[in-house]
Biopython code that builds the backbone (N, CA, C, O; Angstrom):
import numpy as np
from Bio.PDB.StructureBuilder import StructureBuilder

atoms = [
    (1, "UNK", "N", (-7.237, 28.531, -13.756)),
    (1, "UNK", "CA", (-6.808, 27.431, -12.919)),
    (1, "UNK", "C", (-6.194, 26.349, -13.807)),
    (1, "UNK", "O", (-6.937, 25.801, -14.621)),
    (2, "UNK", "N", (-5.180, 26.064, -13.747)),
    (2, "UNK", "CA", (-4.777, 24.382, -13.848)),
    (2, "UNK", "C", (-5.081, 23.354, -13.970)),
    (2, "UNK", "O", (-5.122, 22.822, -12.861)),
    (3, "UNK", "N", (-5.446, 22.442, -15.038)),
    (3, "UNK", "CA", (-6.370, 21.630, -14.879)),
    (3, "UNK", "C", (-4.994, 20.607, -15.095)),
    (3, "UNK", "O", (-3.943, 21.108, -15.495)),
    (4, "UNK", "N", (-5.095, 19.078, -14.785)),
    (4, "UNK", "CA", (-4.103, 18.088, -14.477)),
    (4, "UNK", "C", (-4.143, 17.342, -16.074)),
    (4, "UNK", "O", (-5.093, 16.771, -16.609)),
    (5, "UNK", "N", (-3.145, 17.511, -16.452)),
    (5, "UNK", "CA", (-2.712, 16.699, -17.561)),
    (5, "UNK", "C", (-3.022, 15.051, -17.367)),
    (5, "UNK", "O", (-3.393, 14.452, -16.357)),
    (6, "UNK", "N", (-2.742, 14.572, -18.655)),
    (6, "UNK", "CA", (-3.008, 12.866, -18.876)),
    (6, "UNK", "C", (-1.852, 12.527, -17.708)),
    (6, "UNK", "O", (-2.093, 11.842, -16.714)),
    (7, "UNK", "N", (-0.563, 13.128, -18.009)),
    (7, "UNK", "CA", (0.424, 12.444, -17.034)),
    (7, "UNK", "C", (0.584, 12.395, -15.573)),
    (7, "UNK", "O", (1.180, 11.522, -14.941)),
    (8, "UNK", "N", (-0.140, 13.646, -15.016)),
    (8, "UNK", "CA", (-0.220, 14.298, -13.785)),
    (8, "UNK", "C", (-1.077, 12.611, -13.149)),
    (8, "UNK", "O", (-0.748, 11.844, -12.244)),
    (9, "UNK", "N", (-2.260, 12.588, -14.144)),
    (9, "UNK", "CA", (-3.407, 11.537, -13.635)),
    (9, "UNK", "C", (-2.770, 10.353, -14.096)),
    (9, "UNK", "O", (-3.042, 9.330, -13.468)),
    (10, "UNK", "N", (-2.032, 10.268, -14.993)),
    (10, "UNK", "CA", (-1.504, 8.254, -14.983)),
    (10, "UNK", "C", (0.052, 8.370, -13.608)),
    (10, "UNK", "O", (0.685, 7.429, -13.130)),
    (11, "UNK", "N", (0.195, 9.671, -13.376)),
    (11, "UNK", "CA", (0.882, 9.225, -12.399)),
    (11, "UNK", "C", (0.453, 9.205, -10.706)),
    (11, "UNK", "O", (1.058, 8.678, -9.773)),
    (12, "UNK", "N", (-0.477, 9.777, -10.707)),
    (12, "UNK", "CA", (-1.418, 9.617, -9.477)),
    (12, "UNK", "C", (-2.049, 8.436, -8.978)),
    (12, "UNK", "O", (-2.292, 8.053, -7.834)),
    (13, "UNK", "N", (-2.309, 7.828, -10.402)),
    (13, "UNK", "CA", (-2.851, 6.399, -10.904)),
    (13, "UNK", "C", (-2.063, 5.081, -10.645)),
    (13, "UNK", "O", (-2.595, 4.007, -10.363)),
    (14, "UNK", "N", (-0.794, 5.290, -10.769)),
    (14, "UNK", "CA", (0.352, 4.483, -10.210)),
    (14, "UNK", "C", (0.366, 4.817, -9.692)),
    (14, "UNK", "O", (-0.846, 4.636, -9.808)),
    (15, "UNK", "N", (0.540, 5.560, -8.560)),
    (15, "UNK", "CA", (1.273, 5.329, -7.058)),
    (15, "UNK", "C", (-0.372, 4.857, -6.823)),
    (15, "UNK", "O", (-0.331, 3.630, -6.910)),
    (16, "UNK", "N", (-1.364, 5.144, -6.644)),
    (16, "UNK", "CA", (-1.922, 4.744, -5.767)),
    (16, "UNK", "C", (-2.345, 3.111, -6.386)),
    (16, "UNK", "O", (-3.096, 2.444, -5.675)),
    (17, "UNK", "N", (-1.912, 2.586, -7.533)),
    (17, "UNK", "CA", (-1.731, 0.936, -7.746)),
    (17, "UNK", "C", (-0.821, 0.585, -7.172)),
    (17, "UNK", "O", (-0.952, -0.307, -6.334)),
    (18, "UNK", "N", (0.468, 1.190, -7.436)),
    (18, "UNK", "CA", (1.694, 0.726, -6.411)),
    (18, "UNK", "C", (1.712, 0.535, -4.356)),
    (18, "UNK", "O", (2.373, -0.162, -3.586)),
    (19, "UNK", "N", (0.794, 1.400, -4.206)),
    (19, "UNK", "CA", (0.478, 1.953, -2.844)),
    (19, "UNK", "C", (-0.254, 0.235, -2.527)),
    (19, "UNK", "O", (0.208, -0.689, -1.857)),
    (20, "UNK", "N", (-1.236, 0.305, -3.131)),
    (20, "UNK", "CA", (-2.308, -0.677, -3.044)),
    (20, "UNK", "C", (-1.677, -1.909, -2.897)),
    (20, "UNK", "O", (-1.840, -2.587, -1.882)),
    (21, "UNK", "N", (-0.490, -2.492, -4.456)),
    (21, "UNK", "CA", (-0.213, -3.816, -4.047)),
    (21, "UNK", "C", (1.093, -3.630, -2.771)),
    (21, "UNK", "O", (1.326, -4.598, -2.048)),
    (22, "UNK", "N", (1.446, -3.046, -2.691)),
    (22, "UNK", "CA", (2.605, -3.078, -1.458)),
    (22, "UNK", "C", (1.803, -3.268, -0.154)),
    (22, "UNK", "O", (2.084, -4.235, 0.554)),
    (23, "UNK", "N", (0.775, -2.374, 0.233)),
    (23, "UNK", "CA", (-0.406, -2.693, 1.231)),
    (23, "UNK", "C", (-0.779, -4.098, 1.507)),
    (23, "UNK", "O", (-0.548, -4.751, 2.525)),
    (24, "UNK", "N", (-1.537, -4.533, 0.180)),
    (24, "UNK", "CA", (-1.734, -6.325, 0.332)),
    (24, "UNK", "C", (-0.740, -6.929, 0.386)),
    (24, "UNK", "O", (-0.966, -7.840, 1.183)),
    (25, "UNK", "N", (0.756, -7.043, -0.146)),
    (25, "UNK", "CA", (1.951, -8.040, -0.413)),
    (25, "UNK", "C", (2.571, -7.936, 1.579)),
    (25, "UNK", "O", (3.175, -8.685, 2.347)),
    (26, "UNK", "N", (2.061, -6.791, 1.633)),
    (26, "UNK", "CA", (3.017, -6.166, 3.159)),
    (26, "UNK", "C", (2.103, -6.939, 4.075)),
    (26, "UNK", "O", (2.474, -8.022, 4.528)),
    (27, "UNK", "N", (1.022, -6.471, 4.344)),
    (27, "UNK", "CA", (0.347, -6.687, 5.775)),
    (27, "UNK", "C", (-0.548, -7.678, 6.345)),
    (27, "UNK", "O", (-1.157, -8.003, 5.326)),
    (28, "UNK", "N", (-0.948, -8.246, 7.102)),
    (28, "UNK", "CA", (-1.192, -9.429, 7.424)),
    (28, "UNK", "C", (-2.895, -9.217, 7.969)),
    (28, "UNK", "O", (-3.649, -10.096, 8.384)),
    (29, "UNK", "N", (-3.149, -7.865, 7.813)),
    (29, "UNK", "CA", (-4.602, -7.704, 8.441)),
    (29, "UNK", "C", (-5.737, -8.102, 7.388)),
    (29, "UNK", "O", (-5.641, -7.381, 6.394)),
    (30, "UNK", "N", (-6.619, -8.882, 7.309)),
    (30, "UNK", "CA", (-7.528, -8.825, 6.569)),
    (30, "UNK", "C", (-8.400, -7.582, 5.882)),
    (30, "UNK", "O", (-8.873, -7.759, 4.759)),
    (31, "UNK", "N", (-8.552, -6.633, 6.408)),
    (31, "UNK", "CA", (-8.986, -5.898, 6.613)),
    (31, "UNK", "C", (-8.633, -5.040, 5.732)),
    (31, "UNK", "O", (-9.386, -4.687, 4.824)),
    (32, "UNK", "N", (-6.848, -4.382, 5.975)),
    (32, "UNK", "CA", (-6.087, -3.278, 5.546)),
    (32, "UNK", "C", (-6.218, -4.404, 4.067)),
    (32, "UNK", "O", (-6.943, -3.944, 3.184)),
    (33, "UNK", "N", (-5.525, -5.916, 3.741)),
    (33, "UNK", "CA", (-5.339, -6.076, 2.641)),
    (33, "UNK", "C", (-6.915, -5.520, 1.374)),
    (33, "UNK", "O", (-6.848, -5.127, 0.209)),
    (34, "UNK", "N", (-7.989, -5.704, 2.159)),
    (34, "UNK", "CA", (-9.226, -5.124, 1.027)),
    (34, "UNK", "C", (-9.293, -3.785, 1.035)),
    (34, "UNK", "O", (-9.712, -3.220, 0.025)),
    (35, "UNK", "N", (-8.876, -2.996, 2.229)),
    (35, "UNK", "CA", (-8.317, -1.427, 1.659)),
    (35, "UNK", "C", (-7.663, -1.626, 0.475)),
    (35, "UNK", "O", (-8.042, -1.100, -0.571)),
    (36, "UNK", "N", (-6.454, -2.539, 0.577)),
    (36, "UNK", "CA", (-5.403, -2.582, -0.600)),
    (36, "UNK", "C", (-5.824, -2.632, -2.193)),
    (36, "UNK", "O", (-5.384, -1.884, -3.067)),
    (37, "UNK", "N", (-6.645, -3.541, -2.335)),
    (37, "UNK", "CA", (-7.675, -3.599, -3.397)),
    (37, "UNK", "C", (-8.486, -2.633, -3.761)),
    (37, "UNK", "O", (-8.651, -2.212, -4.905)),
    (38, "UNK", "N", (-9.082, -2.217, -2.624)),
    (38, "UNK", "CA", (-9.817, -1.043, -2.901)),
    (38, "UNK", "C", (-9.079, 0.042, -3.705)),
    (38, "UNK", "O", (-9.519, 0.671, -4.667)),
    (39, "UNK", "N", (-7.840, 0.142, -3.107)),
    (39, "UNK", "CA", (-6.697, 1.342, -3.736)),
    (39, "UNK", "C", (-6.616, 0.845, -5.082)),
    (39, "UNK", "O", (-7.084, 1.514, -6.003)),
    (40, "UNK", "N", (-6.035, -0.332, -5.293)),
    (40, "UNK", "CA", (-5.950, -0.681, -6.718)),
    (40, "UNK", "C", (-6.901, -0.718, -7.798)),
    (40, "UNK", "O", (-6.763, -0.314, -8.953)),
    (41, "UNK", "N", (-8.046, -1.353, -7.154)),
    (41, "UNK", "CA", (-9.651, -0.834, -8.061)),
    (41, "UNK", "C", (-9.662, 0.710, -8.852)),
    (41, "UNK", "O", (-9.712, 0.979, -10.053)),
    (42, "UNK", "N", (-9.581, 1.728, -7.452)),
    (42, "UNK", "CA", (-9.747, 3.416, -7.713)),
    (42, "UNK", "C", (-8.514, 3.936, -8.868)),
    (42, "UNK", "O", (-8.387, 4.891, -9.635)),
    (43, "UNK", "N", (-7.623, 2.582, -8.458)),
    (43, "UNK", "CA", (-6.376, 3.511, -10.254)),
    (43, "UNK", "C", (-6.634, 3.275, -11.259)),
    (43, "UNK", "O", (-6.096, 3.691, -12.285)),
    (44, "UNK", "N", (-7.583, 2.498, -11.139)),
    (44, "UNK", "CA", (-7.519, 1.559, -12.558)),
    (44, "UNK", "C", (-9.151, 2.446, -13.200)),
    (44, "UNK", "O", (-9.389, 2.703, -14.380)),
    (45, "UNK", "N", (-10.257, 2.822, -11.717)),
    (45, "UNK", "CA", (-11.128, 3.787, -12.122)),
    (45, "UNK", "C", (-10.383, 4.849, -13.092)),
    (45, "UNK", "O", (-10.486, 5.114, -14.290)),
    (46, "UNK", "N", (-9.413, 5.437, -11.802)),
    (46, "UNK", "CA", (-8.638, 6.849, -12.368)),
    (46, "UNK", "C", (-8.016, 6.998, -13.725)),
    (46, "UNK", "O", (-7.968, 8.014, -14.420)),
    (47, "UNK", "N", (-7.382, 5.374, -14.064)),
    (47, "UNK", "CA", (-6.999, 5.136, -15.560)),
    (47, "UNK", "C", (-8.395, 5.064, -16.451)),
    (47, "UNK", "O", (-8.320, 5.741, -17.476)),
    (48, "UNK", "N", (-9.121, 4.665, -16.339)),
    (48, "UNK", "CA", (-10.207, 4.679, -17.318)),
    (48, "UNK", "C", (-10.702, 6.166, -17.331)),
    (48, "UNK", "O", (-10.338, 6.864, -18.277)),
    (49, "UNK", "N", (-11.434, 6.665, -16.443)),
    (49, "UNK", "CA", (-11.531, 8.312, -16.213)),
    (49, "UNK", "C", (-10.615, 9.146, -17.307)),
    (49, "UNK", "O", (-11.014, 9.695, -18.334)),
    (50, "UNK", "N", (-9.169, 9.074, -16.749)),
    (50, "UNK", "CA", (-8.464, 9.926, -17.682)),
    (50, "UNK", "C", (-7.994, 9.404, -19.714)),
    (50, "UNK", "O", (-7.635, 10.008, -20.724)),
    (51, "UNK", "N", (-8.280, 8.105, -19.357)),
    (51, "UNK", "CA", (-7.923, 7.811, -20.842)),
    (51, "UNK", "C", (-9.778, 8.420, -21.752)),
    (51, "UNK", "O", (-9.909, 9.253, -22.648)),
    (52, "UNK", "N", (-10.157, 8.137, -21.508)),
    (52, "UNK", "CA", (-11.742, 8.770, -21.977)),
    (52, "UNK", "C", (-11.808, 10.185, -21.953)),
    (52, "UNK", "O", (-12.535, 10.697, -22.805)),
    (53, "UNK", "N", (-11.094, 11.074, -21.012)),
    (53, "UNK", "CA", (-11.368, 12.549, -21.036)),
    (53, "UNK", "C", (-10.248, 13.340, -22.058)),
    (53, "UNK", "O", (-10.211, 14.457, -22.576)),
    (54, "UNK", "N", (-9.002, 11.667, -22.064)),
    (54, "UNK", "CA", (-8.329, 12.688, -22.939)),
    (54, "UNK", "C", (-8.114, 12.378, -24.642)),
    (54, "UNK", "O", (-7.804, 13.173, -25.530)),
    (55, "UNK", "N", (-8.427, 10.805, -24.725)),
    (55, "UNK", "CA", (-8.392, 9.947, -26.062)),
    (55, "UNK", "C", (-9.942, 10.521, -26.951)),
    (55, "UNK", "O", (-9.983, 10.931, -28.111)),
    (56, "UNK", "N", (-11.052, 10.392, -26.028)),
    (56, "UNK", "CA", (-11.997, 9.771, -26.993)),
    (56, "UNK", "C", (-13.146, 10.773, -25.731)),
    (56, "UNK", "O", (-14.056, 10.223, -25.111)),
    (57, "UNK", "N", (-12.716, 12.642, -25.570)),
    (57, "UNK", "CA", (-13.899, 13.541, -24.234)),
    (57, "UNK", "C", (-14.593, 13.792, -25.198)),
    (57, "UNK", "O", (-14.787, 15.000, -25.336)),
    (58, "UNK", "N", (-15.265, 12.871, -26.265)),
    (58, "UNK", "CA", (-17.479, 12.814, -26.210)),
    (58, "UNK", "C", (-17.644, 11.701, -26.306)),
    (58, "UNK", "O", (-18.701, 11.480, -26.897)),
    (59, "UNK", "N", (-16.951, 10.531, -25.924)),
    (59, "UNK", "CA", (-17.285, 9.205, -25.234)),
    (59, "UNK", "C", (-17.579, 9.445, -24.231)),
    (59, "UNK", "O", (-17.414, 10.431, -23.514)),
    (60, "UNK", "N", (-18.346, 7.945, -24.045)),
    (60, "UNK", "CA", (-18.522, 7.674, -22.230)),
    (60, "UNK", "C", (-18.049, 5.764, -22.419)),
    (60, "UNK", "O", (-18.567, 4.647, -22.404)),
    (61, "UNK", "N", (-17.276, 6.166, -22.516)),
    (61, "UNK", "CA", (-16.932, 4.619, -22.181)),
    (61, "UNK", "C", (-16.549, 4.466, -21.041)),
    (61, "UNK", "O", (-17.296, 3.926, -20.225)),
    (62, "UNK", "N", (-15.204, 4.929, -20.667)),
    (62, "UNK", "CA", (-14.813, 5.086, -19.744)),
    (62, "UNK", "C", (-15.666, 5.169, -18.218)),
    (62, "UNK", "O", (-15.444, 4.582, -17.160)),
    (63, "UNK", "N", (-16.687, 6.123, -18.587)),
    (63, "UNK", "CA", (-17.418, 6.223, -16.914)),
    (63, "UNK", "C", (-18.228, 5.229, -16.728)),
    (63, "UNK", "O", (-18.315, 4.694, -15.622)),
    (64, "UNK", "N", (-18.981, 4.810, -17.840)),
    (64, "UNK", "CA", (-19.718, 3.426, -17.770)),
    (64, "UNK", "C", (-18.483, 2.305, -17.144)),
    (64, "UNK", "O", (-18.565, 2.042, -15.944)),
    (65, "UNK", "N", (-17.518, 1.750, -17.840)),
    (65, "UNK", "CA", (-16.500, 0.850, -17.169)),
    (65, "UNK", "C", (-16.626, 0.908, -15.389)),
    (65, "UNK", "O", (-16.857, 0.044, -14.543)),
    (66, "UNK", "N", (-16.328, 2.484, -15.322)),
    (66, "UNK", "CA", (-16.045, 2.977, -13.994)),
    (66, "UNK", "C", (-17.152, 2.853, -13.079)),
    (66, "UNK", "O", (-16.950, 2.710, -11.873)),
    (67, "UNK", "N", (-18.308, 2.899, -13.575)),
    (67, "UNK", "CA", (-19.650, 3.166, -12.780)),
    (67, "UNK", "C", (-19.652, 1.104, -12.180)),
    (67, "UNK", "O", (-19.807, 0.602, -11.067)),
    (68, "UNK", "N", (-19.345, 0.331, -13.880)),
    (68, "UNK", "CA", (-19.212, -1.056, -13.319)),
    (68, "UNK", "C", (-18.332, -1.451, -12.299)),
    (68, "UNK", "O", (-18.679, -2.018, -11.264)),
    (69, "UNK", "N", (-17.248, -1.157, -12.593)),
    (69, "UNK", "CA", (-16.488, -1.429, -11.490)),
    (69, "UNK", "C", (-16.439, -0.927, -9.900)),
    (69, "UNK", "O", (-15.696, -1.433, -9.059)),
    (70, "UNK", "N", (-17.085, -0.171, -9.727)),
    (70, "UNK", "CA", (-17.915, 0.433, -8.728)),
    (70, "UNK", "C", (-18.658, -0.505, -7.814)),
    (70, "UNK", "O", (-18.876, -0.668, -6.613)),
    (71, "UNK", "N", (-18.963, -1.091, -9.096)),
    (71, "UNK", "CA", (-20.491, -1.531, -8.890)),
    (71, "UNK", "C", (-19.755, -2.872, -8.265)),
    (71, "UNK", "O", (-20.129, -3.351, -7.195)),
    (72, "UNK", "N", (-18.865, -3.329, -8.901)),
    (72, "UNK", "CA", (-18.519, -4.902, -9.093)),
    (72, "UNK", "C", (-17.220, -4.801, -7.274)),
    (72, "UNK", "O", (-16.994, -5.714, -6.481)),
    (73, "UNK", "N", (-16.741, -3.505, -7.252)),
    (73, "UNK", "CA", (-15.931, -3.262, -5.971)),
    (73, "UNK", "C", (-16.824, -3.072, -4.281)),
    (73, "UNK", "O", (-16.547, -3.257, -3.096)),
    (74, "UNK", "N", (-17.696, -2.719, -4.887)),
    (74, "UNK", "CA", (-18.923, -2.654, -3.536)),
    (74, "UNK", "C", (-19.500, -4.174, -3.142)),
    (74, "UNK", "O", (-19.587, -4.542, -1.971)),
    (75, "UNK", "N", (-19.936, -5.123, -4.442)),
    (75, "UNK", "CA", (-20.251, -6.260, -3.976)),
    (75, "UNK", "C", (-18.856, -7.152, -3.459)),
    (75, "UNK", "O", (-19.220, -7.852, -2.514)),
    (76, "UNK", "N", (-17.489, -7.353, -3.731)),
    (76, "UNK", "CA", (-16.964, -7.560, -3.355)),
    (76, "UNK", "C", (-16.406, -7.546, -1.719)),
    (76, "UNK", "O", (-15.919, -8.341, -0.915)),
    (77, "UNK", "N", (-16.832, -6.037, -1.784)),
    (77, "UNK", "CA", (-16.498, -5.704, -0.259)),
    (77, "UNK", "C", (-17.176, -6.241, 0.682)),
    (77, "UNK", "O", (-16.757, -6.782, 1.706)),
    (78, "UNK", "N", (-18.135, -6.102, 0.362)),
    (78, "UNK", "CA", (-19.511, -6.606, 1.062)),
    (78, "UNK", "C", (-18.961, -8.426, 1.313)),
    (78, "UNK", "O", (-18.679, -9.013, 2.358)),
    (79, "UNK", "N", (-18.972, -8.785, 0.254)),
    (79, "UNK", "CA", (-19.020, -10.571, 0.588)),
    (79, "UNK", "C", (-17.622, -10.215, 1.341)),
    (79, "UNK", "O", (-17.614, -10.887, 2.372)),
    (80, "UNK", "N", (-16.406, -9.414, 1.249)),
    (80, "UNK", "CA", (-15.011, -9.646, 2.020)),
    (80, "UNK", "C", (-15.361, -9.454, 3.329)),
    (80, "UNK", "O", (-14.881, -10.176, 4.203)),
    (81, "UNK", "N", (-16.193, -8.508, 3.600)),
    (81, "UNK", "CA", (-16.580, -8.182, 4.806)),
    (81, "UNK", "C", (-17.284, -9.097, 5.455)),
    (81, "UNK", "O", (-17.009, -9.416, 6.612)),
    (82, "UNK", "N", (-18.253, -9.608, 4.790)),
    (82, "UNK", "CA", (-18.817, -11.266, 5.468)),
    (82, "UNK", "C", (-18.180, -12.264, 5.527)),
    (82, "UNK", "O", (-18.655, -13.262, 6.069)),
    (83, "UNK", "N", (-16.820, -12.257, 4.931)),
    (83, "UNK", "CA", (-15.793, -13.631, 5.300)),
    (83, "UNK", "C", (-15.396, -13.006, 6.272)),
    (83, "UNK", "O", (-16.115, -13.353, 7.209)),
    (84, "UNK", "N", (-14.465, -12.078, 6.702)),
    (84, "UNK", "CA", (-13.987, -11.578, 7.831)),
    (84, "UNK", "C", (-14.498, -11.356, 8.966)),
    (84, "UNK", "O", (-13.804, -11.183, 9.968)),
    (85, "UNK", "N", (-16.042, -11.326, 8.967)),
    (85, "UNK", "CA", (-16.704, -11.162, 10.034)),
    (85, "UNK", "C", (-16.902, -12.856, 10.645)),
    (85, "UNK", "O", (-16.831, -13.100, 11.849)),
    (86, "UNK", "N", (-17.141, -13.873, 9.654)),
    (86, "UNK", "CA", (-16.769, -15.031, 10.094)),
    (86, "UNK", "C", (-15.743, -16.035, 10.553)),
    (86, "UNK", "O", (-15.746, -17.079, 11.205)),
    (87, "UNK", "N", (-14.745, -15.169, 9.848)),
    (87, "UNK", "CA", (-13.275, -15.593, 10.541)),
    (87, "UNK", "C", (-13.182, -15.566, 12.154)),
    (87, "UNK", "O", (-13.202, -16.487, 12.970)),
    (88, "UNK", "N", (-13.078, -14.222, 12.303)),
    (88, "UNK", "CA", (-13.441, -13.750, 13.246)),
    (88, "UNK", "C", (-13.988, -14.248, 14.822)),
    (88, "UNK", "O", (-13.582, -14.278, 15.984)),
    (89, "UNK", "N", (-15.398, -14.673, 13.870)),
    (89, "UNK", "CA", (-16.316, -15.362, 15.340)),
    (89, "UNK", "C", (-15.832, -16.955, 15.330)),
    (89, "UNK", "O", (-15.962, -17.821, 16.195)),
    (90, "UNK", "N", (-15.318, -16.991, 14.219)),
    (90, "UNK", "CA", (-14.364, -18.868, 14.301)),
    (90, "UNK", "C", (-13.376, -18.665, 15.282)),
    (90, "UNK", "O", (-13.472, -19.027, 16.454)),
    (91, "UNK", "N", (-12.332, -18.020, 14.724)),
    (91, "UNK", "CA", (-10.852, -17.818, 15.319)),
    (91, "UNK", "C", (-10.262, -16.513, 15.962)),
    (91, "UNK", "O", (-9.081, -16.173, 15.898)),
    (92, "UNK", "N", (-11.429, -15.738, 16.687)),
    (92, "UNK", "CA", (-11.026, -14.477, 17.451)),
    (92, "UNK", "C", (-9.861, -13.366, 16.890)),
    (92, "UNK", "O", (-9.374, -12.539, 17.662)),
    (93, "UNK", "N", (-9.560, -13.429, 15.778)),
    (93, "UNK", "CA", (-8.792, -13.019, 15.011)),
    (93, "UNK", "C", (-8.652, -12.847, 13.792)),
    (93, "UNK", "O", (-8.965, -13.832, 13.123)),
    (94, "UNK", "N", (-8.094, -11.460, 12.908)),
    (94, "UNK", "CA", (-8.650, -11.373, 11.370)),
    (94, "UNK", "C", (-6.930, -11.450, 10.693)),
    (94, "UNK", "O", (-6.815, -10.940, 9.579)),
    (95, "UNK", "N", (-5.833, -11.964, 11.230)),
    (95, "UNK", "CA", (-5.067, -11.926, 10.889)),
    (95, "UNK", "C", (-5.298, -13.171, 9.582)),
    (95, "UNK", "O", (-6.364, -13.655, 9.201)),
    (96, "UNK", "N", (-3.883, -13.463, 9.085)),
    (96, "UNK", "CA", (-3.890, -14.181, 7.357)),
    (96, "UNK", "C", (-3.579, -15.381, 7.759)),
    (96, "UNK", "O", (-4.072, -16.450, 7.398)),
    (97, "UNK", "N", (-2.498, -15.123, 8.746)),
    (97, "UNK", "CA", (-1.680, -16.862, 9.060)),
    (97, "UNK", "C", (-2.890, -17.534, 9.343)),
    (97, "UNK", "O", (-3.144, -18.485, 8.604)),
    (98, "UNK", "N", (-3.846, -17.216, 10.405)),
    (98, "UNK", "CA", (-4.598, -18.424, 10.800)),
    (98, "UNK", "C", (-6.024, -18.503, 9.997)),
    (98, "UNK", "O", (-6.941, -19.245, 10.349)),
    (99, "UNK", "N", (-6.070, -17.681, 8.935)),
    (99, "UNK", "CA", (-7.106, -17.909, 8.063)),
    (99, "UNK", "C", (-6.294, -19.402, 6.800)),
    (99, "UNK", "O", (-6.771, -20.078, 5.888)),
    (100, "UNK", "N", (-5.278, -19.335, 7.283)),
    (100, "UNK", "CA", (-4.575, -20.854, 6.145)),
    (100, "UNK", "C", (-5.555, -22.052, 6.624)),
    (100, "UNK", "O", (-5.588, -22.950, 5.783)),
    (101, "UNK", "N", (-6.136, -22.224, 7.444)),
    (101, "UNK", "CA", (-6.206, -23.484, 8.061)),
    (101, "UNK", "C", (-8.010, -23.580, 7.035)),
    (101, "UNK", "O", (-8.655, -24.542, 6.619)),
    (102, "UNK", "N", (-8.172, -22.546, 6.997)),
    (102, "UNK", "CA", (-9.761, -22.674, 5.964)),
    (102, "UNK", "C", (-9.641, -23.345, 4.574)),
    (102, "UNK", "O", (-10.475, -24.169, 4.198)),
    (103, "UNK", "N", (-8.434, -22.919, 3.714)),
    (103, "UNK", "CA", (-8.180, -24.028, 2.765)),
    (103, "UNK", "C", (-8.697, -25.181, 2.615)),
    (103, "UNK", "O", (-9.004, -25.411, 1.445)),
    (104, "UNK", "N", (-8.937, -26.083, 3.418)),
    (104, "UNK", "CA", (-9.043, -27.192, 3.378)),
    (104, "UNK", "C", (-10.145, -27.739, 4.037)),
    (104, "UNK", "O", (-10.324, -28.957, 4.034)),
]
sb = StructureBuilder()
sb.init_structure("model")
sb.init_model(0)
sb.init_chain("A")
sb.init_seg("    ")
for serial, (resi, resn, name, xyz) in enumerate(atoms, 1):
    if name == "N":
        sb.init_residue(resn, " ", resi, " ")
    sb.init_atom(name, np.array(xyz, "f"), 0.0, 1.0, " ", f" {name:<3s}", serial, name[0])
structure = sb.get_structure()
């Protein structure tokens, strides 16, 4: 079987960073934009993953990084998900425009 080269995975790795910020820059849902992040988090996993399996495979640097950022992308979500759920019961709506007015 085939196993995926460094390039196969740094290019899988970009699109799905590229995927990610076009998602957040594009859409106005609260929601889809922390998908967006989420996407961008998992390339940057996928970049650490493959630079460790192919620079330095009897390290673990890499999965430790990855296991943190994991770690550090779950609490995030969590508190995004508790702003949005309060938006929400404020302003019946999770769109971006009328989350401006919280600024201040």
């Amino acid at each position: 079987m085939l196993t995926p080269g460094l390039y196969h995975l740094l290019f899988i790795s970009s699109a799905l960073f590229f995927i990610g910020v076009y998602g957040f820059v594009t859409r106005r849902n609260l929601v889809t934009m922390l998908m967006s992040i989420e996407l961008v988090l998992n390339s940057v996993n996928l970049n650490f993953i493959a630079f460790n399996k192919y620079l330095w495979p009897n390290g673990l640097d890499g999965l430790f990084f990855t296991i943190f950022i994991i770690a550090i992308a779950a609490a995030e979500a969590a508190v995004a998900i508790a702003i949005i759920i309060n938006l929400y019961r404020s302003h019946n709506s999770i769109d971006v425009e009328q989350a401006e007015e919280m600024k201040y």
